[in-house]
mmCIF file of the N, C-alpha and C atoms, coordinates in Angstrom:
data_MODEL
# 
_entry.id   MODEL 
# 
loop_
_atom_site.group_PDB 
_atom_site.id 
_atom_site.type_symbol 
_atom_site.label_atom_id 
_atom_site.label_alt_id 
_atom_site.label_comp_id 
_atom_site.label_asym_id 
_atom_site.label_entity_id 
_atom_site.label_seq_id 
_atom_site.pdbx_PDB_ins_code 
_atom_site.Cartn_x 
_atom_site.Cartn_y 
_atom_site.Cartn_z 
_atom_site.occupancy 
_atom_site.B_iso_or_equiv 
_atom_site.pdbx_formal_charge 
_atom_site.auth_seq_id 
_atom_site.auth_comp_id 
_atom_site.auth_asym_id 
_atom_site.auth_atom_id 
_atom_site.pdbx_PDB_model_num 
ATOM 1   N N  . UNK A 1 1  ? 0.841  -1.176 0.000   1.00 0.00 ? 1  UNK A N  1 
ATOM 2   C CA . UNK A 1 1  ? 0.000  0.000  0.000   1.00 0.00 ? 1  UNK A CA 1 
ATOM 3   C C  . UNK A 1 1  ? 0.889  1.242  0.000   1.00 0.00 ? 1  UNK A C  1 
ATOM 4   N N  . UNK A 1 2  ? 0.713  2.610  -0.947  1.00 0.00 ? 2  UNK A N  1 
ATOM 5   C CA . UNK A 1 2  ? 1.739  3.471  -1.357  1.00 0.00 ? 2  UNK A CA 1 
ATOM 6   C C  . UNK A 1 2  ? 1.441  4.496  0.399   1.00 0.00 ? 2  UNK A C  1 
ATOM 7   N N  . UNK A 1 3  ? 2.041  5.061  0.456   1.00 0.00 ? 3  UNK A N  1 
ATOM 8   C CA . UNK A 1 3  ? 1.901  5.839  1.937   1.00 0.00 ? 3  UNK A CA 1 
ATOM 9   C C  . UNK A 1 3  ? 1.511  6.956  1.158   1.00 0.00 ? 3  UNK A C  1 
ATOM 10  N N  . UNK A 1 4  ? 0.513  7.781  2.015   1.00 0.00 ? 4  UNK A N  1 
ATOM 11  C CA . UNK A 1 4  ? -0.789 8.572  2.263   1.00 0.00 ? 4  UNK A CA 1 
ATOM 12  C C  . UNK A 1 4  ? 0.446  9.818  1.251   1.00 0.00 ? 4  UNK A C  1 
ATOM 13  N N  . UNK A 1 5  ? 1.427  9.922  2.317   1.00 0.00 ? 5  UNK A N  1 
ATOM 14  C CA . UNK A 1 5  ? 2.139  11.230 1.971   1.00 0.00 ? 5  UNK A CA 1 
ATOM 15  C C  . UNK A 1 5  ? 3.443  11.602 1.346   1.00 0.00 ? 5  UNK A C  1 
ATOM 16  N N  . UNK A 1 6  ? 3.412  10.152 0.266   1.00 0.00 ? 6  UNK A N  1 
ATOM 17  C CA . UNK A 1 6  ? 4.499  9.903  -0.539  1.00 0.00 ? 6  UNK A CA 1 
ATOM 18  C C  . UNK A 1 6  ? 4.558  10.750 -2.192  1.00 0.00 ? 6  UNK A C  1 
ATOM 19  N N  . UNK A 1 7  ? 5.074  11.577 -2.486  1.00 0.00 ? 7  UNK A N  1 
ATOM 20  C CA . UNK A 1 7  ? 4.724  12.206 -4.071  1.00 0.00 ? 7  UNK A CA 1 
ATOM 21  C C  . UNK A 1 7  ? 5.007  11.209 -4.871  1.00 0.00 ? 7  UNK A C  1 
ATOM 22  N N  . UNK A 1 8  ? 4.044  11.462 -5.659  1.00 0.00 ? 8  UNK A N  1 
ATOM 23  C CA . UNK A 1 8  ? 3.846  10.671 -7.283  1.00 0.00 ? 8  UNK A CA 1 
ATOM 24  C C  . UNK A 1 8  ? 5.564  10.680 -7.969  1.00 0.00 ? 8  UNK A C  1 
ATOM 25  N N  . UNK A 1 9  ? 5.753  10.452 -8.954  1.00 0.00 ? 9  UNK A N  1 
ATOM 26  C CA . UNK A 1 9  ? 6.818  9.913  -9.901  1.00 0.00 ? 9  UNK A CA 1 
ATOM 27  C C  . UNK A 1 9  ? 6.919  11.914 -10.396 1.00 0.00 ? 9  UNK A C  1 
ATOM 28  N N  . UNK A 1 10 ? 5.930  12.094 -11.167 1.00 0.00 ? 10 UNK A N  1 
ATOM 29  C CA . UNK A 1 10 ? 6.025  13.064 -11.613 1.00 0.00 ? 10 UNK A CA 1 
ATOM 30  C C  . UNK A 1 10 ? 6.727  14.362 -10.904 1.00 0.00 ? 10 UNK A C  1 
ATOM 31  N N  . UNK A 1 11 ? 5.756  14.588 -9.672  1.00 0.00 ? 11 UNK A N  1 
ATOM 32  C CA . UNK A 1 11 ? 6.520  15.663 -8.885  1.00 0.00 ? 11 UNK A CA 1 
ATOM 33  C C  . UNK A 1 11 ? 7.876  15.221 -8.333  1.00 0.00 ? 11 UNK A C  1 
ATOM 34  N N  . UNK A 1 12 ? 8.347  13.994 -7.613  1.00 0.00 ? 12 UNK A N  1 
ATOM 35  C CA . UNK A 1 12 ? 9.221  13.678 -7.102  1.00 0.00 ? 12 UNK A CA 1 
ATOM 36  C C  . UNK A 1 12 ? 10.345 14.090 -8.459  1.00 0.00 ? 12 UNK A C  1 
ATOM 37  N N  . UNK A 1 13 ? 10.280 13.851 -9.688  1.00 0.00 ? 13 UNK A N  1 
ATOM 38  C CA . UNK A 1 13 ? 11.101 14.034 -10.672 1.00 0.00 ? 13 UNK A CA 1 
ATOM 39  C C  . UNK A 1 13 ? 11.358 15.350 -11.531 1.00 0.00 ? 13 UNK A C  1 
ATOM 40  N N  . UNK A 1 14 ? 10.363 16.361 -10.757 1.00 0.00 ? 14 UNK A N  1 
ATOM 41  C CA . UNK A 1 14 ? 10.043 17.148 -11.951 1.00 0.00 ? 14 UNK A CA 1 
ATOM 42  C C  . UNK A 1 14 ? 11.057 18.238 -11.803 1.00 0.00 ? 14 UNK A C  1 
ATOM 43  N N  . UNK A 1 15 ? 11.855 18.655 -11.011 1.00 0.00 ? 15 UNK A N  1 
ATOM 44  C CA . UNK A 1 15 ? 13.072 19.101 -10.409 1.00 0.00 ? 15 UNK A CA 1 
ATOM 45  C C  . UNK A 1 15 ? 14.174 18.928 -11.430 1.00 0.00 ? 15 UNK A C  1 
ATOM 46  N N  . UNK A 1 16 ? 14.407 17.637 -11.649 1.00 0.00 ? 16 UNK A N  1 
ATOM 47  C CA . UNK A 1 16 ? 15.364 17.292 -12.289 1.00 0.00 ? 16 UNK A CA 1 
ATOM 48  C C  . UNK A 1 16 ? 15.714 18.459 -14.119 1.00 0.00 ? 16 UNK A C  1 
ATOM 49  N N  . UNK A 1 17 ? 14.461 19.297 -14.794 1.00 0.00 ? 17 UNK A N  1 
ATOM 50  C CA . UNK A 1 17 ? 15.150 19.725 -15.667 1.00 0.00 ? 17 UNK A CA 1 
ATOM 51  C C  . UNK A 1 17 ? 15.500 21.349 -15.449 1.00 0.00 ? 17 UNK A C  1 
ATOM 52  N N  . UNK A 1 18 ? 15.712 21.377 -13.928 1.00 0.00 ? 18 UNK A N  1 
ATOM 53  C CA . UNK A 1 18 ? 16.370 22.364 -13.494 1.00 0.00 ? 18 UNK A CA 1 
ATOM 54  C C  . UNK A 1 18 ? 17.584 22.554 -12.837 1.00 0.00 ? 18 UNK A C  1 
ATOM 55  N N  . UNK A 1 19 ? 18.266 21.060 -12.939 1.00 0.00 ? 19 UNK A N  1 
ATOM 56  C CA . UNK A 1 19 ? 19.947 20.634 -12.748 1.00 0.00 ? 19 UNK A CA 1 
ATOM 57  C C  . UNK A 1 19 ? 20.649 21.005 -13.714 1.00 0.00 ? 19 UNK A C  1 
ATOM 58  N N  . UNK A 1 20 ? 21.723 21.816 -13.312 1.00 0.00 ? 20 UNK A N  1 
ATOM 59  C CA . UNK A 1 20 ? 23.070 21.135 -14.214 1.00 0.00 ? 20 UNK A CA 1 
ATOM 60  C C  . UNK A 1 20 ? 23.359 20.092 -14.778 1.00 0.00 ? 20 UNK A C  1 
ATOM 61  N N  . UNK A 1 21 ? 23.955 19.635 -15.300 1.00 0.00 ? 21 UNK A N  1 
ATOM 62  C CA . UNK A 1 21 ? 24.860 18.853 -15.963 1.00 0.00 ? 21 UNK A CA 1 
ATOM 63  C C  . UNK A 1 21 ? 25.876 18.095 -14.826 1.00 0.00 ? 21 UNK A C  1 
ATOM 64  N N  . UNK A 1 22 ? 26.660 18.298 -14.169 1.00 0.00 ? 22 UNK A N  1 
ATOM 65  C CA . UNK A 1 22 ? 27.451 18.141 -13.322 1.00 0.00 ? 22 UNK A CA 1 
ATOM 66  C C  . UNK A 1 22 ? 26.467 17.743 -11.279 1.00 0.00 ? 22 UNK A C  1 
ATOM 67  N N  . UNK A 1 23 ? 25.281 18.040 -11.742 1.00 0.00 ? 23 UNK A N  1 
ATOM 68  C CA . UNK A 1 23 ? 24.561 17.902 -10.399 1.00 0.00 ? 23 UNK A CA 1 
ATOM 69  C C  . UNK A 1 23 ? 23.877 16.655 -11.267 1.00 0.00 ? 23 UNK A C  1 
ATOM 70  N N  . UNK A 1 24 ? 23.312 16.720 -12.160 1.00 0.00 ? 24 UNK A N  1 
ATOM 71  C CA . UNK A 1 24 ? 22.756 15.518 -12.288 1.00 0.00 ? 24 UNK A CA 1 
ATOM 72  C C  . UNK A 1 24 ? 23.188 13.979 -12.527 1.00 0.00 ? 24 UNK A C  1 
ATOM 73  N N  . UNK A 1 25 ? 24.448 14.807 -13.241 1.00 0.00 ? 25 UNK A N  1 
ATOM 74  C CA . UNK A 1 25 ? 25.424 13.170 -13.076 1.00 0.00 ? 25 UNK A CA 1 
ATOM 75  C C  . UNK A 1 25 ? 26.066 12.961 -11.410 1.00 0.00 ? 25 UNK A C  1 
ATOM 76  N N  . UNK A 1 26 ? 26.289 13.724 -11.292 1.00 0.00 ? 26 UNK A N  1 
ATOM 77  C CA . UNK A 1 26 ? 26.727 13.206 -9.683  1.00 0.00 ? 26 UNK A CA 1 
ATOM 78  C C  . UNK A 1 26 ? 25.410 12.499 -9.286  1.00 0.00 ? 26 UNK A C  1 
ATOM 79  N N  . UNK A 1 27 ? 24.196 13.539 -9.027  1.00 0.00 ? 27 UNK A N  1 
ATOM 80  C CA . UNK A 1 27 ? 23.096 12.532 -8.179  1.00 0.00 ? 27 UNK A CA 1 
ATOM 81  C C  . UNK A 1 27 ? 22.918 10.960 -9.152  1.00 0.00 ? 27 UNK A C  1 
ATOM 82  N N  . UNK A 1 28 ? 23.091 11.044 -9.789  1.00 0.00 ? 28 UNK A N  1 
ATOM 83  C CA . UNK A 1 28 ? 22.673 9.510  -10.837 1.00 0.00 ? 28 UNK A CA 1 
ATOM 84  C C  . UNK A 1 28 ? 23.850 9.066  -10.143 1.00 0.00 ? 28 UNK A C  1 
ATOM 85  N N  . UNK A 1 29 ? 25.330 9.259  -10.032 1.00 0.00 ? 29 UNK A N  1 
ATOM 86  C CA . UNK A 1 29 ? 26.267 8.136  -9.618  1.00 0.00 ? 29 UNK A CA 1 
ATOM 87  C C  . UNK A 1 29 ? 25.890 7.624  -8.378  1.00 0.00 ? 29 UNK A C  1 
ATOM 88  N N  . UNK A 1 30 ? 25.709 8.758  -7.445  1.00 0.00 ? 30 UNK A N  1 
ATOM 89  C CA . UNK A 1 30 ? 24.959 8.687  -5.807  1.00 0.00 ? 30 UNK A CA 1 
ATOM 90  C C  . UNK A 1 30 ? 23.930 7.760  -5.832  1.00 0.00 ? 30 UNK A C  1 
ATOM 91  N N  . UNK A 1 31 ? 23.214 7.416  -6.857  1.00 0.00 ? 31 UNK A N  1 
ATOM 92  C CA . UNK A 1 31 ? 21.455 6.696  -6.645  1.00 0.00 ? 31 UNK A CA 1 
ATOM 93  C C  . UNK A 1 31 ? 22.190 5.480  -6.995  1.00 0.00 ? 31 UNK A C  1 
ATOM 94  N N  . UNK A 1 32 ? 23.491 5.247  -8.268  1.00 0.00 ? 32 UNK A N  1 
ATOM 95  C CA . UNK A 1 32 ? 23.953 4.094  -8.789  1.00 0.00 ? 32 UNK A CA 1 
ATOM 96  C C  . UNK A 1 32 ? 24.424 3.219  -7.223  1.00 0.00 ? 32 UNK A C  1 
ATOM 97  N N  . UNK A 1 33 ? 25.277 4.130  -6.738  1.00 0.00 ? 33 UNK A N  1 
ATOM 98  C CA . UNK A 1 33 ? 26.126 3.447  -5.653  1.00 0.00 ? 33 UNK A CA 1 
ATOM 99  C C  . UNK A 1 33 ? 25.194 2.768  -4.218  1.00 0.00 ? 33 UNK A C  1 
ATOM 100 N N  . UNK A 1 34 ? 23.648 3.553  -4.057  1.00 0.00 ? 34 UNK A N  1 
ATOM 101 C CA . UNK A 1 34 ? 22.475 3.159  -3.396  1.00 0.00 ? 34 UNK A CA 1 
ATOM 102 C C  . UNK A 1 34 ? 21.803 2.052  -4.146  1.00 0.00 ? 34 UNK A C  1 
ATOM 103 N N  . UNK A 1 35 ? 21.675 1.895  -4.853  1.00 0.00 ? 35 UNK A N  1 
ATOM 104 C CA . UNK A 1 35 ? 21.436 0.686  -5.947  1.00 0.00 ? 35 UNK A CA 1 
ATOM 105 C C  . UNK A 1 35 ? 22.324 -0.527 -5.880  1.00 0.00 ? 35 UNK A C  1 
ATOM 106 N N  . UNK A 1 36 ? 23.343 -0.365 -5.876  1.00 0.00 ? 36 UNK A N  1 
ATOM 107 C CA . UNK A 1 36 ? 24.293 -1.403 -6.146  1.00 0.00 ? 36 UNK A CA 1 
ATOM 108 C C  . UNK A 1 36 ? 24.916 -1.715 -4.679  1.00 0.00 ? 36 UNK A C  1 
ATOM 109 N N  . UNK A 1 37 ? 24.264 -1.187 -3.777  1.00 0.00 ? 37 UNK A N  1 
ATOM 110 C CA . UNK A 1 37 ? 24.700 -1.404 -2.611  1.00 0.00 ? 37 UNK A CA 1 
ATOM 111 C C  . UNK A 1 37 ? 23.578 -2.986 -1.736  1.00 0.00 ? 37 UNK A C  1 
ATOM 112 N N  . UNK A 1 38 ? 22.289 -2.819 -2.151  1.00 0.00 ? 38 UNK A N  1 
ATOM 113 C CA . UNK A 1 38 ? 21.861 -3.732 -2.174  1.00 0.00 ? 38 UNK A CA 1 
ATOM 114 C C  . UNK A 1 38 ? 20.978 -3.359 -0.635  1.00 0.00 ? 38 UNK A C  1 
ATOM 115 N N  . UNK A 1 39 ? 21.053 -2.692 -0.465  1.00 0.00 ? 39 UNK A N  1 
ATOM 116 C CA . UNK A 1 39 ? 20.166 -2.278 1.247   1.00 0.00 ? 39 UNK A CA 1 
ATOM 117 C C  . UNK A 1 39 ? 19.037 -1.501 1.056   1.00 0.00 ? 39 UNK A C  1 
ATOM 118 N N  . UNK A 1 40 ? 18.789 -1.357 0.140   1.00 0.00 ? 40 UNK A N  1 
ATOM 119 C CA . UNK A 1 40 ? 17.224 -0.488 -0.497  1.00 0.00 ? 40 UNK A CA 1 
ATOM 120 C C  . UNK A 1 40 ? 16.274 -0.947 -0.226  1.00 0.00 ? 40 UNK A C  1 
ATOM 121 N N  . UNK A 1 41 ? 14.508 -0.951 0.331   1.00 0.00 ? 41 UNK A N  1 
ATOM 122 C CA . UNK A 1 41 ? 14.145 -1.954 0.158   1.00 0.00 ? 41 UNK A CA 1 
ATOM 123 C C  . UNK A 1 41 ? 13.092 -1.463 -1.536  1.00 0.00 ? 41 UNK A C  1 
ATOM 124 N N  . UNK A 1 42 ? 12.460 -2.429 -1.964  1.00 0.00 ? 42 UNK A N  1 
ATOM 125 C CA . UNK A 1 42 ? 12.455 -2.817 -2.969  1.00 0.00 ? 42 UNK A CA 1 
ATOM 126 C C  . UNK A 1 42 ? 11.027 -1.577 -3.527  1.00 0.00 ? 42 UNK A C  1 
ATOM 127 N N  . UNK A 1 43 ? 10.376 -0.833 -2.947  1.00 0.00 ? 43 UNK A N  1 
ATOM 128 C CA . UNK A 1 43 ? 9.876  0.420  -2.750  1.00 0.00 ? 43 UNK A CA 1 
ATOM 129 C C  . UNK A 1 43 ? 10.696 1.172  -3.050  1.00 0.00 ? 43 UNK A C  1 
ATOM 130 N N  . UNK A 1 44 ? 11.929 1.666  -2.232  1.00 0.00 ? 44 UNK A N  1 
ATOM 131 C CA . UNK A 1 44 ? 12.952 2.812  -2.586  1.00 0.00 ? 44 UNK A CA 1 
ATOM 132 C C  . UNK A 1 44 ? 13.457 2.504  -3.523  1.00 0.00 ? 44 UNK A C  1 
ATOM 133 N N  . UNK A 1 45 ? 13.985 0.959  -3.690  1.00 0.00 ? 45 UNK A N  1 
ATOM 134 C CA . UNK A 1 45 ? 15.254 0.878  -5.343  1.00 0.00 ? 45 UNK A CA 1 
ATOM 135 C C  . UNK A 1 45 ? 14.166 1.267  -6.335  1.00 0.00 ? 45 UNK A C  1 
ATOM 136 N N  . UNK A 1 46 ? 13.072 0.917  -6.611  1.00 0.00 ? 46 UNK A N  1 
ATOM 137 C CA . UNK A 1 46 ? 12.209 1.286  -7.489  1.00 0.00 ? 46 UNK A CA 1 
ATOM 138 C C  . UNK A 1 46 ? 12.202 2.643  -8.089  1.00 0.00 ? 46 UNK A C  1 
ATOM 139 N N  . UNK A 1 47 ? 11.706 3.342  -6.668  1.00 0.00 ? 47 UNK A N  1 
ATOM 140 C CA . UNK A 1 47 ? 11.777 4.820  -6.923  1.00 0.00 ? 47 UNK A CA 1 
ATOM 141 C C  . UNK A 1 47 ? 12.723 5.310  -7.309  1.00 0.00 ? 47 UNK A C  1 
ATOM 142 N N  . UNK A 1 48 ? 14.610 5.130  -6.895  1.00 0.00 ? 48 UNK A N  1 
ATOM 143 C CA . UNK A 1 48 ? 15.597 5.330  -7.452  1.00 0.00 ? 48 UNK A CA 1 
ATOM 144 C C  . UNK A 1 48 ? 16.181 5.144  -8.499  1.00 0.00 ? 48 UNK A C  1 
ATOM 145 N N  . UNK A 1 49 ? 15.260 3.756  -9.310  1.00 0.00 ? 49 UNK A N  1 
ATOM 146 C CA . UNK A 1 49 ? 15.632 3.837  -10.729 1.00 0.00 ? 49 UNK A CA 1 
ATOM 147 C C  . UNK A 1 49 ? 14.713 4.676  -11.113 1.00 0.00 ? 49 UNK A C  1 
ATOM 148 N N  . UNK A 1 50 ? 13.542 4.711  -10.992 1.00 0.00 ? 50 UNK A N  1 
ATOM 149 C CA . UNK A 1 50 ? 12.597 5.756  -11.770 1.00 0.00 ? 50 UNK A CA 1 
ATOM 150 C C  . UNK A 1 50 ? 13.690 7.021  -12.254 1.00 0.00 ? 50 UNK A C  1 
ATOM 151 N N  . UNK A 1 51 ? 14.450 8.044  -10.773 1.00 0.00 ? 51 UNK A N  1 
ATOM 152 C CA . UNK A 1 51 ? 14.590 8.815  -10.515 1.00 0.00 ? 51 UNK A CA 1 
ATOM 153 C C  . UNK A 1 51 ? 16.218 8.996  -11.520 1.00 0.00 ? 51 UNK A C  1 
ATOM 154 N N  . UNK A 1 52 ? 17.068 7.773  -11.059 1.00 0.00 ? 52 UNK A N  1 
ATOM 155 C CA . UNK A 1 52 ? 17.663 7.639  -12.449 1.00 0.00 ? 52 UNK A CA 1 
ATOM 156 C C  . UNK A 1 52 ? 17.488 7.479  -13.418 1.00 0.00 ? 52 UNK A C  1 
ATOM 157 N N  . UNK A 1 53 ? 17.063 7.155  -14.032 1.00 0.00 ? 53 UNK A N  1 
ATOM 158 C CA . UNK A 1 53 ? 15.967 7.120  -15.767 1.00 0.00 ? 53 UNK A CA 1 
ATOM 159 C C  . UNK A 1 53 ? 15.876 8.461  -16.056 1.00 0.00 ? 53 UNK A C  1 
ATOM 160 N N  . UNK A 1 54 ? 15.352 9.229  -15.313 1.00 0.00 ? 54 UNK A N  1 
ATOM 161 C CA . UNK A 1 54 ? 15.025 10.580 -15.604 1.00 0.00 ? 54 UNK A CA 1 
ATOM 162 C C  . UNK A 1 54 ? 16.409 11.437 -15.394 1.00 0.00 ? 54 UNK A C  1 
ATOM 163 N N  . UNK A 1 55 ? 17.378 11.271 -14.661 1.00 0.00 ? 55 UNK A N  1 
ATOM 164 C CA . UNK A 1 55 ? 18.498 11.919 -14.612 1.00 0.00 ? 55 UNK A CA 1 
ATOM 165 C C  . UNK A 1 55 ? 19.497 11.197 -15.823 1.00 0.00 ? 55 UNK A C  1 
ATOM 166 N N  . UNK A 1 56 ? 19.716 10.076 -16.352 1.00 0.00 ? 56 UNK A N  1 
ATOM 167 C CA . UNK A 1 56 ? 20.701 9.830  -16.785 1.00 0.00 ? 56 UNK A CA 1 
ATOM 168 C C  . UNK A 1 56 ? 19.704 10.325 -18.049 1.00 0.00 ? 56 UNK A C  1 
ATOM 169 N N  . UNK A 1 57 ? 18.112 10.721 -19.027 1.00 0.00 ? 57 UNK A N  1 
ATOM 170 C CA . UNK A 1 57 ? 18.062 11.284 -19.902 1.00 0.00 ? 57 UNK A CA 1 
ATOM 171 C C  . UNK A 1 57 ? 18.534 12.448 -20.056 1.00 0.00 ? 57 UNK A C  1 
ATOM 172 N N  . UNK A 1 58 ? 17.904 13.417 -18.555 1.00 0.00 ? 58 UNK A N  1 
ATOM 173 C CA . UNK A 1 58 ? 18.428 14.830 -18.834 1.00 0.00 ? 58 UNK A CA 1 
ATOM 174 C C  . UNK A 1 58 ? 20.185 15.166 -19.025 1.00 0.00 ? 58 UNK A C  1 
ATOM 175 N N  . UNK A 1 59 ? 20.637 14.465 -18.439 1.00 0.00 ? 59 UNK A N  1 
ATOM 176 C CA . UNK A 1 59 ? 22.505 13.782 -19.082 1.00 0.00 ? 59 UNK A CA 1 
ATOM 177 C C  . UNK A 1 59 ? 22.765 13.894 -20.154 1.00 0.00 ? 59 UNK A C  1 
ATOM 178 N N  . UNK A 1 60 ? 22.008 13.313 -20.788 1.00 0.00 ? 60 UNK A N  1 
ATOM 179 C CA . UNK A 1 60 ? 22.187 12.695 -22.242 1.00 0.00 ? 60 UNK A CA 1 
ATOM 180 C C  . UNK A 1 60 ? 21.914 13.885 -23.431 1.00 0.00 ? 60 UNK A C  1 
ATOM 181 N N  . UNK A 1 61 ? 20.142 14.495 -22.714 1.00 0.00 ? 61 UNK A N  1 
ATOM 182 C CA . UNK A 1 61 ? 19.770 16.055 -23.618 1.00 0.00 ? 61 UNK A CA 1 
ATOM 183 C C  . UNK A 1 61 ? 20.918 17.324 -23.939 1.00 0.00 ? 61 UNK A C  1 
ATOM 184 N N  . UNK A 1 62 ? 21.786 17.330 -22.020 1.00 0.00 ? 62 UNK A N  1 
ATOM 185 C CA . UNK A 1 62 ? 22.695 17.829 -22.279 1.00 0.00 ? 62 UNK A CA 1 
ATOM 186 C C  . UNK A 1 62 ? 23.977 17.994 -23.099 1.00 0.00 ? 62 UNK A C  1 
ATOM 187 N N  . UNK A 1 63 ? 24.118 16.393 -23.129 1.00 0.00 ? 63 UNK A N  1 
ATOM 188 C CA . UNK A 1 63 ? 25.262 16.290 -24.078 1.00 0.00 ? 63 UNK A CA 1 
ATOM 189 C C  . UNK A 1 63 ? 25.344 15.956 -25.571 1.00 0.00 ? 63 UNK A C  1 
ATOM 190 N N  . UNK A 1 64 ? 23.917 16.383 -25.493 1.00 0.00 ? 64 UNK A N  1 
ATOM 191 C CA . UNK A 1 64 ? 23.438 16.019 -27.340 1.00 0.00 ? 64 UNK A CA 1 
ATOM 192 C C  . UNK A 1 64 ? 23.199 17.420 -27.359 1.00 0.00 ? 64 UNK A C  1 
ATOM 193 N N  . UNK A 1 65 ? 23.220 18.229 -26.787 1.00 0.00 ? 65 UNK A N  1 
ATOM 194 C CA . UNK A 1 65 ? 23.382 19.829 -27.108 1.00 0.00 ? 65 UNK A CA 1 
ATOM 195 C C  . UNK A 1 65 ? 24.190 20.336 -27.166 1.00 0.00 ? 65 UNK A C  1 
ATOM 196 N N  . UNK A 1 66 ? 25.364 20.138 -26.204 1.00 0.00 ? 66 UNK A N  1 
ATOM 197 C CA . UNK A 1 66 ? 26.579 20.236 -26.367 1.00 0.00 ? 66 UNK A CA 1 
ATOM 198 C C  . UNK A 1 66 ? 27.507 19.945 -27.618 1.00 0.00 ? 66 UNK A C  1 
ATOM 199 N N  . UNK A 1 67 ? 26.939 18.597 -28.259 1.00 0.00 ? 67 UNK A N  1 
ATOM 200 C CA . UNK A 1 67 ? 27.655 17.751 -29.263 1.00 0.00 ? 67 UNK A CA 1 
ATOM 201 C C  . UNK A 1 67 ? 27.030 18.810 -30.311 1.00 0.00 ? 67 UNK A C  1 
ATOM 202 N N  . UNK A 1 68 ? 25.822 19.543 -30.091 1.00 0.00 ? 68 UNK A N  1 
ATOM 203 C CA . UNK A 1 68 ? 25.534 20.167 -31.433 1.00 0.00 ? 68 UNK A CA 1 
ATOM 204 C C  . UNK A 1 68 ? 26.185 20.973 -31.869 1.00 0.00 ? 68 UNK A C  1 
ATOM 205 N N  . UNK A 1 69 ? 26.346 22.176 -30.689 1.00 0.00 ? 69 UNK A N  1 
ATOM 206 C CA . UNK A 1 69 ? 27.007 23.664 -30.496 1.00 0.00 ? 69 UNK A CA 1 
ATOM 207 C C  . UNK A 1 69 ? 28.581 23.320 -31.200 1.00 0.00 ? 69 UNK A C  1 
ATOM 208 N N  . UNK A 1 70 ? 29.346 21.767 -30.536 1.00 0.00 ? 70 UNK A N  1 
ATOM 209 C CA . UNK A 1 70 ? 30.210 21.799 -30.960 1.00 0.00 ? 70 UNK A CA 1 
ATOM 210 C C  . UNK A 1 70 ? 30.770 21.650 -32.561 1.00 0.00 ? 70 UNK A C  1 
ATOM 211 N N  . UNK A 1 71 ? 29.408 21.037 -32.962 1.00 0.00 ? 71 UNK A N  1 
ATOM 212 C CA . UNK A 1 71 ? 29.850 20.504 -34.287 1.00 0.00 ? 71 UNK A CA 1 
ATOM 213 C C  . UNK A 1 71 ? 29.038 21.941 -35.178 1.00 0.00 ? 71 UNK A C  1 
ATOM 214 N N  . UNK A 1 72 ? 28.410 22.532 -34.689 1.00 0.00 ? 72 UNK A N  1 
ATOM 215 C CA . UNK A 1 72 ? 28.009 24.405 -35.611 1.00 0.00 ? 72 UNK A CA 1 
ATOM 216 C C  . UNK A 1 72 ? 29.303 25.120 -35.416 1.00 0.00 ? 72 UNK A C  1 
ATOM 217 N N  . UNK A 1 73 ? 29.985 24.814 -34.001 1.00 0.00 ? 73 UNK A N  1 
ATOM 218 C CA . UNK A 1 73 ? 31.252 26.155 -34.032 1.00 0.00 ? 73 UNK A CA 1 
ATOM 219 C C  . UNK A 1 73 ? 32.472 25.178 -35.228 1.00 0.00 ? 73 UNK A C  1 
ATOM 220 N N  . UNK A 1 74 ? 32.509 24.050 -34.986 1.00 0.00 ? 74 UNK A N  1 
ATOM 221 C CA . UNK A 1 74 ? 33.655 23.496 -36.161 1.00 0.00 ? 74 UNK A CA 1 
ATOM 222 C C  . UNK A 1 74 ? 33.293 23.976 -37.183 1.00 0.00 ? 74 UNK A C  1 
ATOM 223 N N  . UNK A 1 75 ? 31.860 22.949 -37.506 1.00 0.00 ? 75 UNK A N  1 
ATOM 224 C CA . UNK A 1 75 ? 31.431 23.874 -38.912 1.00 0.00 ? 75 UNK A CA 1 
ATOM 225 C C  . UNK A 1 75 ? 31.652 25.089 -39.540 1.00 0.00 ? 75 UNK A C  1 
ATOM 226 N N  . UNK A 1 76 ? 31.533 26.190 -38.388 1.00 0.00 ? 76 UNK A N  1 
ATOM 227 C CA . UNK A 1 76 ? 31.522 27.639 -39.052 1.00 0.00 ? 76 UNK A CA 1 
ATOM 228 C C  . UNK A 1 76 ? 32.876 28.016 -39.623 1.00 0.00 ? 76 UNK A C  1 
ATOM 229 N N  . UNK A 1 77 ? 33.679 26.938 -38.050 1.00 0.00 ? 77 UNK A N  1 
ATOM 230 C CA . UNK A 1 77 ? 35.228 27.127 -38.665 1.00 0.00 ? 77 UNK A CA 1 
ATOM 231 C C  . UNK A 1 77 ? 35.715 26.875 -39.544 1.00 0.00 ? 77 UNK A C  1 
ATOM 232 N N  . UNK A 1 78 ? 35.139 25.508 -40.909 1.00 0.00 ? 78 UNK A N  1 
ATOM 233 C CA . UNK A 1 78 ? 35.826 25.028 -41.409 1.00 0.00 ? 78 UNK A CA 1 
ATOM 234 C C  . UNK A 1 78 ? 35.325 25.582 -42.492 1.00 0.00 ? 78 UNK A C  1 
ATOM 235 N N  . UNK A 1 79 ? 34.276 26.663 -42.640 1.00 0.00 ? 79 UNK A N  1 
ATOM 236 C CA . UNK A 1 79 ? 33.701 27.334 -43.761 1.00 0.00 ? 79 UNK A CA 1 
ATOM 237 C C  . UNK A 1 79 ? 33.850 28.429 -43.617 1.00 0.00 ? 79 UNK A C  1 
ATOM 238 N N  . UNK A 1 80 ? 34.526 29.123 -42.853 1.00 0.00 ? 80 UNK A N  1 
ATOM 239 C CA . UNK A 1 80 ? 35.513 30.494 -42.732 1.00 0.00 ? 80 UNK A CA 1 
ATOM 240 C C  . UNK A 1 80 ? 37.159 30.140 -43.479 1.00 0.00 ? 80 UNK A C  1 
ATOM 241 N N  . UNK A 1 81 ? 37.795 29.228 -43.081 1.00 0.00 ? 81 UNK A N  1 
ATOM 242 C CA . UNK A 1 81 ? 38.847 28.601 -43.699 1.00 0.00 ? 81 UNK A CA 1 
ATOM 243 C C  . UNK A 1 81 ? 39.237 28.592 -45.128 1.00 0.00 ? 81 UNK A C  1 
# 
C-alpha cells in the first residue's frame, strides 16, 4: 500500500530539468552506488531507478546539445577557412 504522503513519480522528478549537468550526473552516480549497494528496500530501489531514468536522460539532452554547439562552431570554422 503506497503511503498517504508519498509524491507521485512526476513531482518527485520534476526538479530534475532544473539541474546542471554536473549535479545531475553526480546525483545519478549517488542513486547508482544506493542501488548497487543492495540495502534499499524494494519500494525505494524502485523509486531510485525511476529517478535515475530521468536523470541519466536529462545527461544525455545535455550532451546532445553540447555535441551540437560543438559541431556548428567546427562547422563555421571550417567554412571560414
Amino acid at each position: 500500500m503506497p503511503k498517504k504522503d508519498a509524491p507521485d513519480d512526476a513531482t518527485t522528478n520534476a526538479d530534475v530539468a532544473e539541474l546542471g549537468y554536473e549535479e545531475a550526473r553526480d546525483e545519478l552516480a549517488a542513486i547508482v552506488a544506493r542501488l548497487e549497494s543492495g540495502t534499499e528496500t524494494l519500494e525505494e530501489s524502485m523509486r531510485l531507478w525511476e529517478r535515475g531514468e530521468t536523470l541519466a536522460a536529462h545527461c544525455e539532452r545535455w550532451l546532445d546539445g553540447a555535441q551540437q554547439k560543438i559541431d556548428a562552431m567546427t562547422a563555421g570554422a571550417a567554412d571560414g577557412d
